[in-house]
C-alpha positions in Angstrom: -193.9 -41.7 -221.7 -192.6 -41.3 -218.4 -189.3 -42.9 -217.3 -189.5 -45.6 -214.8 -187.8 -45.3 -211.4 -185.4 -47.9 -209.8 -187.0 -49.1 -206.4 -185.3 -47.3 -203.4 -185.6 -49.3 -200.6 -187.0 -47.2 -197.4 -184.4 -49.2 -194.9 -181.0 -49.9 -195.8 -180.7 -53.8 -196.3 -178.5 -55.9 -193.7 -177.1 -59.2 -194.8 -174.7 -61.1 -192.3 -172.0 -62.9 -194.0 -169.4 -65.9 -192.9 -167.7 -69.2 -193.8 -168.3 -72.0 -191.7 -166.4 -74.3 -189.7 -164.2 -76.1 -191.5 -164.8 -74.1 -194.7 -162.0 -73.2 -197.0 -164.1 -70.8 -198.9 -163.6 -67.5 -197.3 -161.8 -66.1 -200.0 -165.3 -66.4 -202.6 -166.9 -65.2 -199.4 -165.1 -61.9 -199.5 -165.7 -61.7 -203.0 -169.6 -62.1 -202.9 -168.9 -59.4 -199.9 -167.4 -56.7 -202.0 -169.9 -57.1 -204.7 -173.0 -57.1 -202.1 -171.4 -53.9 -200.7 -171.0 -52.2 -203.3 -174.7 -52.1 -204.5 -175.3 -50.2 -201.4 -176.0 -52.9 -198.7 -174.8 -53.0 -195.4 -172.9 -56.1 -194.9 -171.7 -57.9 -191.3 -168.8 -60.0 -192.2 -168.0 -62.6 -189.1 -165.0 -63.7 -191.1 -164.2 -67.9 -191.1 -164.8 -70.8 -188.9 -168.1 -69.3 -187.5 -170.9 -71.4 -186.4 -174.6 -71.3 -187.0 -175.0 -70.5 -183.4 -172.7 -67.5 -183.9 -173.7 -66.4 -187.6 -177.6 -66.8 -186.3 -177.1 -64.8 -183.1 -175.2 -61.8 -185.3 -178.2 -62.5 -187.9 -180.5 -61.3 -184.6 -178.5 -59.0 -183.0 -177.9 -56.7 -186.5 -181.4 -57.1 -186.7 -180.6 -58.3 -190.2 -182.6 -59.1 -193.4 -180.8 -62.0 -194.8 
């Protein structure tokens, strides 16, 4: 029986990530960060105290997936 192959995505995957305003969670932010990274995604961090209008404009800019 053959062996099955994990799925290789053709395009890397680009997921823009931030805490919002007024959020205290940045540190769990980084965390999720590091692990997301290291599976090989392509992550844009904003850092804290970003808005929607800011994380959404990155989101189009990056041209990312999530």
């Amino acid at each position: 029986m053959e062996q099955a192959q994990p799925y290789q995505p053709v395009n890397k995957v680009r997921i823009v990530t931030a805490a919002s305003l007024f959020d205290g969670h940045d540190a769990a932010i980084n965390i999720m960060r590091r692990i997301i990274q290291a599976t090989g995604v392509e992550v844009i961090h904003l850092g804290h105290d970003r808005s929607v209008e800011e994380v959404v404009n990155t989101a189009i800019q990056e041209d990312a997936n999530a």
